[in-house]
Structure formats: structure tokens, C-alpha cells
MARDO-547524 format. One record per residue (C-alpha): residue in three letters; chain; y, x, z negated. Coordinates in Angstrom, 2 decimals, m for minus. Layout:
# MARDO-547524
+--------+--------+---------+---------+---------+
: residu : chaine :      c2 :      c1 :      c3 :
+--------+--------+---------+---------+---------+
:    ala :      A :       Y :       X :       Z :
...
+--------+--------+---------+---------+---------+
This chain:
# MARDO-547524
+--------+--------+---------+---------+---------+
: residu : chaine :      c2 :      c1 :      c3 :
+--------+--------+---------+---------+---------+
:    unk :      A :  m50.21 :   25.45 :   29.45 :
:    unk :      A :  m47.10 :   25.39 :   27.03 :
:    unk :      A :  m44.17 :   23.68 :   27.17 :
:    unk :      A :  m41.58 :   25.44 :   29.32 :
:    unk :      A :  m39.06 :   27.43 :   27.09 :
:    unk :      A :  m35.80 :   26.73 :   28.52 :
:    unk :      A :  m32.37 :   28.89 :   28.17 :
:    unk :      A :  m29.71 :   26.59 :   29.42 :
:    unk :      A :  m28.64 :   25.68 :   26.08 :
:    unk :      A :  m27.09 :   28.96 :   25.69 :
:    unk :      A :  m25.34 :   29.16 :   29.36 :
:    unk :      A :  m27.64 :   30.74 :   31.09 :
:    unk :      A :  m27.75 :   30.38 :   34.86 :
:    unk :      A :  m30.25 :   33.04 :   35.73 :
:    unk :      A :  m33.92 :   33.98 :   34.55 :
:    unk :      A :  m37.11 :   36.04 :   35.02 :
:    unk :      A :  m40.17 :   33.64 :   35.01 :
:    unk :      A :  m43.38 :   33.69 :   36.02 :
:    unk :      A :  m44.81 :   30.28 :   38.28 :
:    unk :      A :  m47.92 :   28.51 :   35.83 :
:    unk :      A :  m48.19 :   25.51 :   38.32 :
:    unk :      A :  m47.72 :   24.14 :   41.79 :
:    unk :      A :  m48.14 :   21.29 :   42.22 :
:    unk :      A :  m46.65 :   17.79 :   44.31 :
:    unk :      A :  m45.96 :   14.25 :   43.66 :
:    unk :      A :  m43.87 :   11.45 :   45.84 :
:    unk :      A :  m41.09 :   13.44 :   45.89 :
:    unk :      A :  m42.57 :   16.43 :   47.63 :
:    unk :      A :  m43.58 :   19.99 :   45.90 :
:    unk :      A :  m42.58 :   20.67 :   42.23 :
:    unk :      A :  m42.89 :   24.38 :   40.40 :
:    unk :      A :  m43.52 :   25.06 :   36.76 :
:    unk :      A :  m42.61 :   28.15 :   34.99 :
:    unk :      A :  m43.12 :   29.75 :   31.84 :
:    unk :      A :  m39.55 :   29.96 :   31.45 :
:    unk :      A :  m36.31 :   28.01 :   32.91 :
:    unk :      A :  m32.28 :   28.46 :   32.76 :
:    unk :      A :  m32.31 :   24.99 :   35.09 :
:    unk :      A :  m31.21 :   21.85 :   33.16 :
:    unk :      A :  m33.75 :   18.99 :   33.89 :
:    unk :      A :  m32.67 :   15.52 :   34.20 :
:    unk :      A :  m34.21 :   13.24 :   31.53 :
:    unk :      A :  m36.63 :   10.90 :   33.64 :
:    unk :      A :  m35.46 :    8.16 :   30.67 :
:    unk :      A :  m31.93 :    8.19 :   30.39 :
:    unk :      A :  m30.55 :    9.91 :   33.64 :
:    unk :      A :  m26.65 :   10.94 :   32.51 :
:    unk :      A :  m26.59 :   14.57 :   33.69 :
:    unk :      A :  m28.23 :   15.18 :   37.00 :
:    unk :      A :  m30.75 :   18.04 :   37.27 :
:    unk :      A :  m29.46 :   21.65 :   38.22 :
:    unk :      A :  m29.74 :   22.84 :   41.94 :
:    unk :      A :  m30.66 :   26.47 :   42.87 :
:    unk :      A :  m33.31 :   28.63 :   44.45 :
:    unk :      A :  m36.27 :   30.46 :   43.08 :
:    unk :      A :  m36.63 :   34.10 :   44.78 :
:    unk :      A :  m39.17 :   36.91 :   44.87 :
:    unk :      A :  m38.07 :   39.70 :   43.05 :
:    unk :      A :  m40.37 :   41.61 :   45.16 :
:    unk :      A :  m37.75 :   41.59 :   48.24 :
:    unk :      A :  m38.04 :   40.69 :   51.52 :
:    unk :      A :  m35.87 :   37.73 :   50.88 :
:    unk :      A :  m38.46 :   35.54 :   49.91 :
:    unk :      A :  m36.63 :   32.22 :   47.89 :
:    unk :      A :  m36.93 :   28.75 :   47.82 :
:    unk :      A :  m34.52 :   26.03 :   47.67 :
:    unk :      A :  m34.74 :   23.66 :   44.39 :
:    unk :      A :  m33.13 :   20.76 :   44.95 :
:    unk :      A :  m33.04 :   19.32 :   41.29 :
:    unk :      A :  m34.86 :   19.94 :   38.15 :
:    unk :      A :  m36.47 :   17.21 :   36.62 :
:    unk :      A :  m38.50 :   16.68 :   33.44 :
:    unk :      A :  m42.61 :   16.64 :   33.58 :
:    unk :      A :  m45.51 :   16.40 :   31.79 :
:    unk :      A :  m49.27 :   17.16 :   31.72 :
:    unk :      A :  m51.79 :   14.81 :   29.25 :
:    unk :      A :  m54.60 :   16.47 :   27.81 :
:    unk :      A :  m57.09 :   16.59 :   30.62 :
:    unk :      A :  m54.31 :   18.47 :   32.28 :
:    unk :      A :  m52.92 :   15.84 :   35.13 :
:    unk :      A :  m49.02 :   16.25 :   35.62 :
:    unk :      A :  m46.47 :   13.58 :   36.27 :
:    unk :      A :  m43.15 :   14.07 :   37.23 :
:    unk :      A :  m39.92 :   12.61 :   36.77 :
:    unk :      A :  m40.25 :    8.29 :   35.91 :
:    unk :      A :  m44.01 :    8.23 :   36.63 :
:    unk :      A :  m44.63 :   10.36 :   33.38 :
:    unk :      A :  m46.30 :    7.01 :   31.11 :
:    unk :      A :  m45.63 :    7.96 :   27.61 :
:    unk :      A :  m42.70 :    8.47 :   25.23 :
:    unk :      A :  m41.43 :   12.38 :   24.45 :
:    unk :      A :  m43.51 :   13.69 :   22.08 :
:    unk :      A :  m46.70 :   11.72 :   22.16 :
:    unk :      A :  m49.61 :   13.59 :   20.70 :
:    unk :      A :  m52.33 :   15.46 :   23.30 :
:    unk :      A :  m48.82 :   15.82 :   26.01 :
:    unk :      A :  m47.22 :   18.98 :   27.19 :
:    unk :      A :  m43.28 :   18.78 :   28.13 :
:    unk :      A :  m42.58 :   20.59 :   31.31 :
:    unk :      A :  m39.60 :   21.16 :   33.64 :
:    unk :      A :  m40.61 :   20.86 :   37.43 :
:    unk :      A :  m38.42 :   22.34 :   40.10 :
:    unk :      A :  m38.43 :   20.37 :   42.89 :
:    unk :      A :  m38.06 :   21.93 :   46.21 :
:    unk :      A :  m36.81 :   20.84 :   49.90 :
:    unk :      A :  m39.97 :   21.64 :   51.83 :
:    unk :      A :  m43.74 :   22.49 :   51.01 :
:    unk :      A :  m44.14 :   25.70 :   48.55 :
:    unk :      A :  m44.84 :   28.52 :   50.48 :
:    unk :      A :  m48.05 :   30.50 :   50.36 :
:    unk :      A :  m46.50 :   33.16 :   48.31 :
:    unk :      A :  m45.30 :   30.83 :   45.59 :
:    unk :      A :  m48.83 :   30.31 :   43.44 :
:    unk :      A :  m49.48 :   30.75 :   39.76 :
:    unk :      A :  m49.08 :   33.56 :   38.39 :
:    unk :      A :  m46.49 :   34.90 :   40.44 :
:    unk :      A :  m42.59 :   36.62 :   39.22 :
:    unk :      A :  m40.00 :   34.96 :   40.62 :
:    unk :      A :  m36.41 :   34.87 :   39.36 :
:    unk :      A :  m34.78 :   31.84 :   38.67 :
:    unk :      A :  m30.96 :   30.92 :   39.86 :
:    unk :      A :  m28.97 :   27.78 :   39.07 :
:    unk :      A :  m25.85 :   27.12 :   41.11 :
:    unk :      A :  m23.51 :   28.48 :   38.31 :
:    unk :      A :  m20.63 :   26.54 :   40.19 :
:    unk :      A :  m21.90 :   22.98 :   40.07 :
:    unk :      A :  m23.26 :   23.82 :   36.70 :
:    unk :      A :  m20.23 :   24.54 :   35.23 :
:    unk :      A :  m18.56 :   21.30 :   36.81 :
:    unk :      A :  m21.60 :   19.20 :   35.39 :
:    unk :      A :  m21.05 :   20.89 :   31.95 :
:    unk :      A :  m16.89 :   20.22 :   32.04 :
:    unk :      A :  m18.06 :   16.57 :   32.92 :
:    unk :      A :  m20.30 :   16.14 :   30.04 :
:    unk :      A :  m18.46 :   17.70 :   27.62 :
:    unk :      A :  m15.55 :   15.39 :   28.51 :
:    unk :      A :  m17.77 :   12.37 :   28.17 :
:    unk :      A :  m18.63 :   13.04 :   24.74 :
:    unk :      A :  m15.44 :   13.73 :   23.98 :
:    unk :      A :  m13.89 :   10.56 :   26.11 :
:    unk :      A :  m16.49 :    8.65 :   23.68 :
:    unk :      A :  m15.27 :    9.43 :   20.56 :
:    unk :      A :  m11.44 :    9.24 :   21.74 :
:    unk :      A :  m12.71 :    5.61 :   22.54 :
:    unk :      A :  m14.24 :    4.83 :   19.24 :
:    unk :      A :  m10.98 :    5.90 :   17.44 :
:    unk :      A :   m8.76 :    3.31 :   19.86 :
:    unk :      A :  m10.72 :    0.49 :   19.00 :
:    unk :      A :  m11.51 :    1.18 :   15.38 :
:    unk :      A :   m8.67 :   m1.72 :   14.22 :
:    unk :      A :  m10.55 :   m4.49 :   16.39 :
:    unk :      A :  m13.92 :   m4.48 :   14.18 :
:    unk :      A :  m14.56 :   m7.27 :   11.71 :
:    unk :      A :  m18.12 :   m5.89 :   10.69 :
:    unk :      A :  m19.07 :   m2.30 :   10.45 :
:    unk :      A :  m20.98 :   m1.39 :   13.04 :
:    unk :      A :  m22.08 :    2.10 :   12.22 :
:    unk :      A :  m19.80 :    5.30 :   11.90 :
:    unk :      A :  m20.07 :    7.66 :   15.17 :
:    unk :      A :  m20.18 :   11.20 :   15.19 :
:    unk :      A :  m16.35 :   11.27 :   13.59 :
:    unk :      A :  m17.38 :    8.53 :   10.89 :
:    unk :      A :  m15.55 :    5.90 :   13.52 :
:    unk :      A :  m16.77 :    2.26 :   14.05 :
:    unk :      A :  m19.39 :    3.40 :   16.91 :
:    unk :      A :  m18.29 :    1.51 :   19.97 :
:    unk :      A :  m20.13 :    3.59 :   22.00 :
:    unk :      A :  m23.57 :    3.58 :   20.31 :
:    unk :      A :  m23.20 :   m0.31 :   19.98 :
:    unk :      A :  m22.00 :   m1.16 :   23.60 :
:    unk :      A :  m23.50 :    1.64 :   25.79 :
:    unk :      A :  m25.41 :    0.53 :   28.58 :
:    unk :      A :  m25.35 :    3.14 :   31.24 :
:    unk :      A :  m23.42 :    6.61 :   31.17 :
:    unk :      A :  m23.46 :    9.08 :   34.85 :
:    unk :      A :  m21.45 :   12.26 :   34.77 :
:    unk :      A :  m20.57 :   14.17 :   37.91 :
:    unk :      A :  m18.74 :   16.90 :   38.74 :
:    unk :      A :  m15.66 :   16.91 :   36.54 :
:    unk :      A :  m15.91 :   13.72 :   34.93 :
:    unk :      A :  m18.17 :   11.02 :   34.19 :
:    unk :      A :  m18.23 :    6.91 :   34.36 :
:    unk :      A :  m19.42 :    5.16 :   31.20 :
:    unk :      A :  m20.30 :    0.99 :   31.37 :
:    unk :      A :  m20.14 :   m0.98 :   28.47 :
:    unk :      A :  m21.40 :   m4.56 :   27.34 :
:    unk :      A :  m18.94 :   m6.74 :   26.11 :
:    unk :      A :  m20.63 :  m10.15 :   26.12 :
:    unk :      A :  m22.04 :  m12.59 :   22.95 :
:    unk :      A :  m23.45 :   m9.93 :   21.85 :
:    unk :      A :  m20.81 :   m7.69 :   20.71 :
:    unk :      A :  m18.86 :  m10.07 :   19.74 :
:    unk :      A :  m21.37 :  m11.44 :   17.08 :
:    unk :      A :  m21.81 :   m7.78 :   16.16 :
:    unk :      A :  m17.80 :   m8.08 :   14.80 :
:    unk :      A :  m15.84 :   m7.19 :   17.89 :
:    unk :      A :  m12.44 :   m8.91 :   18.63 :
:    unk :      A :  m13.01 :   m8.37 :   22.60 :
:    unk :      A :   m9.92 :  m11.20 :   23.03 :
:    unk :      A :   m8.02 :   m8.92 :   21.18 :
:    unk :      A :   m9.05 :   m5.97 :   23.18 :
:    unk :      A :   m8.64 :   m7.67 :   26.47 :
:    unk :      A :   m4.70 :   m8.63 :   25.47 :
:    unk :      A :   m4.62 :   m4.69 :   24.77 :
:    unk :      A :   m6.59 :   m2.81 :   27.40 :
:    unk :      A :   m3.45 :   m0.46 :   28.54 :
:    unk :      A :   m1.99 :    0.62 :   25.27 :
:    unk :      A :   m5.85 :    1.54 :   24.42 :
:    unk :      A :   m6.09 :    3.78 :   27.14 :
:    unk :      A :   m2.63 :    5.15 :   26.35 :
:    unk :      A :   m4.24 :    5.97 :   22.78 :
:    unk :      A :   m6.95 :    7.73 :   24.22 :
:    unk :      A :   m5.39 :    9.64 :   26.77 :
:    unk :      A :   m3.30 :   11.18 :   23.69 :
:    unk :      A :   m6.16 :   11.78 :   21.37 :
:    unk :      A :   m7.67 :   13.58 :   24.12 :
:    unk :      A :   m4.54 :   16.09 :   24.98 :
:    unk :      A :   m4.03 :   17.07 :   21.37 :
:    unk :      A :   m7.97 :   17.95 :   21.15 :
:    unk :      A :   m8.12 :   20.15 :   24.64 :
:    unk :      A :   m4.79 :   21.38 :   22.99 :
:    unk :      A :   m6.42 :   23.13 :   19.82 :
:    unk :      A :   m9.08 :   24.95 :   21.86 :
:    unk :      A :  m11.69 :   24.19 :   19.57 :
:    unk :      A :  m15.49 :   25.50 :   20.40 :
:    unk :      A :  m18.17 :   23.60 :   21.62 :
:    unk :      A :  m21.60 :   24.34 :   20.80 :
:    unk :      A :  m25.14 :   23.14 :   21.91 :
:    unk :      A :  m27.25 :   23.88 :   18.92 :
:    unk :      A :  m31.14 :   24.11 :   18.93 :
:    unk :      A :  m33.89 :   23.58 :   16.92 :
:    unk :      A :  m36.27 :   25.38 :   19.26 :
:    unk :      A :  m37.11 :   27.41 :   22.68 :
:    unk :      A :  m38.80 :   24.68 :   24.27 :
:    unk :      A :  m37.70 :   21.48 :   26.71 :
:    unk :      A :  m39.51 :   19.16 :   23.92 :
:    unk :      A :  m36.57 :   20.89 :   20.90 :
:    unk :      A :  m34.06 :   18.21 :   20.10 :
:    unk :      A :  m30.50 :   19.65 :   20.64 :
:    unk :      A :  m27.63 :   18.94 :   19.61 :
:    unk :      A :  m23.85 :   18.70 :   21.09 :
:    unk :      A :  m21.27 :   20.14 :   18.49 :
:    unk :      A :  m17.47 :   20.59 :   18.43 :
:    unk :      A :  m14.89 :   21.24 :   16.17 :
:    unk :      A :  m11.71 :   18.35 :   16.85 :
:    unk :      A :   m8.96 :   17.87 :   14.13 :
:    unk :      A :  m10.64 :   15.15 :   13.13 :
:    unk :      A :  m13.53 :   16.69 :   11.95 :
:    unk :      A :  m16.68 :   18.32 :   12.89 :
:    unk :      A :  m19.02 :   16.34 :   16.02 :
:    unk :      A :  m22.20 :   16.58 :   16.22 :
:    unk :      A :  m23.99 :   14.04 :   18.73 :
:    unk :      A :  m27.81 :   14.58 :   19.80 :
:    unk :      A :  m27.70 :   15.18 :   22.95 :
:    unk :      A :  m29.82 :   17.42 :   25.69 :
:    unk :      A :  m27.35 :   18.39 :   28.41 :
:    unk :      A :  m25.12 :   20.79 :   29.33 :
:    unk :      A :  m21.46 :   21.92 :   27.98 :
:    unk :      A :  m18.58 :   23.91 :   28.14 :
:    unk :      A :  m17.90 :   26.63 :   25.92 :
:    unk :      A :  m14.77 :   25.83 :   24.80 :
:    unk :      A :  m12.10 :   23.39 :   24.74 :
:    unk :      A :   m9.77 :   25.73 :   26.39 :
:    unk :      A :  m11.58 :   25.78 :   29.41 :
:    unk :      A :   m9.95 :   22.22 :   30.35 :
:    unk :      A :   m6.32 :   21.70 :   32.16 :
:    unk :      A :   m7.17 :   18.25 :   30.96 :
:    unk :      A :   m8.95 :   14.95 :   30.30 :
:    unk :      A :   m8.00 :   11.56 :   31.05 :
:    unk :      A :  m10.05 :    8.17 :   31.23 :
:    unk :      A :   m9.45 :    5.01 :   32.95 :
:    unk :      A :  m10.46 :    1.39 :   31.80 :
:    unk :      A :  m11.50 :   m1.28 :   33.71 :
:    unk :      A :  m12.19 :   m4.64 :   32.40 :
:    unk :      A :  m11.64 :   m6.50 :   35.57 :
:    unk :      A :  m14.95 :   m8.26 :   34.76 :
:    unk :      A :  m14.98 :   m9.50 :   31.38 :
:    unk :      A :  m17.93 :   m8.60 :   30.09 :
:    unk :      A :  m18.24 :   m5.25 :   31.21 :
:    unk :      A :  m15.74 :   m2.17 :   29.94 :
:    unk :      A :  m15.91 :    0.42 :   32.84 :
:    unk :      A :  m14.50 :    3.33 :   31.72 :
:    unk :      A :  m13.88 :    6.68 :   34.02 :
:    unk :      A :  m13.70 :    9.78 :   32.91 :
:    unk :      A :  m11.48 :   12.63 :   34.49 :
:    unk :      A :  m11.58 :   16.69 :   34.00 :
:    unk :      A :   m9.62 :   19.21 :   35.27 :
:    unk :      A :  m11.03 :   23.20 :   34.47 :
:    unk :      A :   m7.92 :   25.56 :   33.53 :
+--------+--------+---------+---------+---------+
């Protein structure tokens, strides 16, 4: 077995494959194929939930079956799969085959076995919300990192922009959704022995916001393109977010899902909340054009 070549990077919702593996774990059945457009979630750090969809015979007779979410998988070199958190190693380990599994909402039915064509379909409209979500987190992130660039005392790192990097210093849990996405960040002892003037940032909270909320209109205003770039066909090929903002070019590592363009916003706005002091909550709004 290979790893599964996957074609969401490139937009695509819809696929020709051929099933390799059935197979079933605590979550109920999972499929492999050769071949995947479905986005899987990463079993280590969850952000971007897995795509939805069905898999159907292309023989006719209105054979499909529902996939709930695709999730990442893995076989070890005896062949034995795990699925989703069980899987016990890091990405990459040598002997290990990367996999996505499409989980479905009832048993696999008997004409679903190895070996057999089936073509693959992603709900295009919740993947395009999921994309317009992520593509405004990254983009929410960097907007942050330039409003709080004044309050470091240390360098911290430069983020994607060659700004103080916030984000890759406080980060401790990111979750898009439809249209948006809610980031937490740390801002304890830690931070601030890192070089962070969090008093400073809690006396400013709402002209911070205001900063970013205008950084983020005048980049949806150029139109600029996003990319996901690719070193590979596989699940197991790092990838790589890109976009082009007046500030530069991004480029942030990164395995999920985008939009094509900046023009394909209305807008973006975030939120902060720091009602509990050491925790930055920050919620991230899209609206499609």
C-alpha cells in the first residue's frame, strides 16, 4: 500500500479512485483509496475539521455511501492500520504508510471492497466555508502579529511577514469553522519572561483590535492570490499556505484548505477577549462576496 495521493490542495472537490482498504476502528467503518480530493483532519493538531461527502459507484444504480469526516491514518510495516489519535508514532517515522480514511455513518456495504471504482465527492459548500475560515485565520494571525509588534522587549522570532511572532510564541489551540475561526492564546509568566508587555496590552486591548480590523480591510481590498503550494502528491508532502499582502509575500506551513483569492471575501473581522487574564481569545469572522 502507498500513501494516498491527495488533490485538495489544488481545489478539487471531486475524484475517480479506486477502494485499497476497508477496514473499522472505534469509530465505526473507515475506506482507503488510492486517491482523495477529501481534506483529512490532522489526528495531532485538529484546526480544520475533516471534509464530509459520499463515495458512489460509478457503476449506477445509485449505489453511495455517506462519509462523515475524513481523517488521517496509518498502517506500520506488518500492515495494521490506525486511525485518527490512536495512530502511535510521529508523521514520517520510518517502516509507516500515511493514509486518509473516510469514515462512514453505517457499516460498508458489501459492494464497497478493495479493488473497487468509486468516485469521490466532498460537500463543495462546506468546503468552501472551511477554506474562507482558514484562510482568514492565517490572515487574522498575521494582522495580530503586526498590532502587537510595539509591545515586545525581546525578539521573539519574525512570523511569516518578518513580525515579532505572537502567534507562534503564544498559540495554544486554533478551531476554524464555517466562516471564521477562534484562536486561544497564553498570556501567563511565560510570555511575559519571553519579552511581552501583557500590562501594556491589557490597558490597550480595543485600539488593538481596531488595528487589526484595518490591516485586514486594506488586504481583502487588494485581492491578492492565495496559494497552497506542494512539495508532493501524497498526504505525507508538507504544504505550504502562500499569499501575496502589501506587506510582503506569506508563506506559513500549513496542511489545510484555502480560498483562491482574496477577492472572494466581503470581509474579515476579529474579536478579542481578554476577560481572563491569562488567556487572549480571539474570534475570527468571514463573510464570502
Amino acid at each position: 500500500m502507498s500513501a494516498t495521493v491527495v488533490t485538495f490542495p489544488r481545489g478539487a472537490v471531486t475524484g475517480e479512485s479506486a477502494v485499497v482498504r476497508v477496514g473499522e476502528d472505534a469509530g465505526g467503518a473507515v475506506v482507503i483509496l488510492d486517491a482523495t480530493p477529501f481534506h483529512p483532519v490532522d489526528h495531532t493538531w485538529p484546526d480544520q475539521p475533516g471534509d464530509a461527502g459520499v463515495l458512489r459507484s460509478p457503476s449506477g444504480g445509485g449505489a453511495e455511501v455517506r462519509v462523515v469526516e475524513a481523517v488521517m491514518a496509518a498502517t506500520d510495516a506488518e500492515g495494521a492500520l490506525f486511525v485518527g489519535t490512536d495512530i502511535p508514532v510521529k508523521r514520517g517515522t520510518e517502516g509507516w504508510t500515511w493514509l486518509v480514511a473516510h469514515r462512514l455513518d453505517t457499516d460498508a456495504p458489501a459492494w464497497l471492497v478493495p479493488g473497487t471504482a468509486v468516485t469521490a465527492e466532498v460537500d463543495a459548500a462546506r468546503r468552501a466555508a472551511l477554506s474562507r475560515g482558514h484562510t482568514a485565520c492565517h490572515l487574522a494571525s498575521l494582522a495580530l502579529d503586526l498590532s502587537l509588534a510595539d509591545l515586545w522587549r525581546k525578539d521573539p522570532g519574525a512570523d511569516a511577514l518578518g513580525t515579532p511572532d505572537f502567534e507562534g510564541r503564544a498559540n495554544q489551540s486554533s478551531r476554524i469553522h464555517e466562516d471564521g475561526a477562534v484562536d486561544d492564546y497564553r498570556l501567563g509568566k511565560s510570555l511575559r519572561k519571553a519579552g511581552f508587555d501583557s500590562a501594556a496590552f491589557a490597558e490597550s486591548v480595543a485600539a488593538r483590535e481596531a488595528r487589526i480590523n484595518e490591516l485586514l480591510a486594506a488586504w481583502i481590498a487588494t485581492g491578492g492570490a492565495v496559494e497552497v503550494a506542494v512539495d508532493g502528491p501524497t498526504i505525507i508532502d508538507r504544504r505550504r499556505w502562500e499569499c501575496e499582502l502589501p506587506e510582503g509575500h506569506a508563506s506559513i506551513p500549513c496542511g489545510g484548505t484555502h480560498a483562491a483569492s482574496l477577492a472572494d471575501f466581503a470581509s474579515i473581522s476579529v474579536a478579542l477577549d481578554v476577560s481572563d487574564p491569562q488567556l487572549l481569545v480571539m474570534t475570527t469572522t468571514a463573510t464570502p462576496r
